[in-house]
C-alpha positions, 0 to 999 in steps of 0.5 A: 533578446535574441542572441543572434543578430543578422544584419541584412537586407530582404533583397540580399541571397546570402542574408535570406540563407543566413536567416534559414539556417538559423530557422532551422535550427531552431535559433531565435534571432533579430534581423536588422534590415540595413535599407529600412533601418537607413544603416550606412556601410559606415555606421555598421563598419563602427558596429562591426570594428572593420569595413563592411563589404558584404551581407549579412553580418552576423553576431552571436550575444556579443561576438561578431562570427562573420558573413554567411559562410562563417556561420555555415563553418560554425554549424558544420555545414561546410 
């Protein structure tokens, strides 16, 4: 099992970015696409323990990290 998950959308900029650092740094991840999978802002507010109002939404193992910019702060890349 990969030990992060990105929930997103194909459509979505930052979710598409999300998914190209995580690339590049070599990192094995499951992306959750919220449309296909017919995941509602609900259900992934239960998922996440707070309302959702952006993608993606990104947890390592078990730890929630955040959005996009979250995961840029916790590779250093900003």
């Amino acid at each position: 099992m990969p030990e992060y998950i990105v929930y997103g959308q194909d459509a979505c900029l930052f979710c598409r970015h999300a998914r190209k650092v995580l690339e590049e740094h070599g990192i094995a991840f499951q992306f959750i696409d919220v449309l296909k999978e017919s995941i509602s802002r609900s259900a992934l507010t239960k998922v996440i323990g707070h309302d959702v109002y952006t993608l993606p939404q990104i947890f390592k193992g078990s730890h929630y990290l955040g959005g996009f910019h979250e995961l840029q702060k916790y590779f250093g890349i900003i």
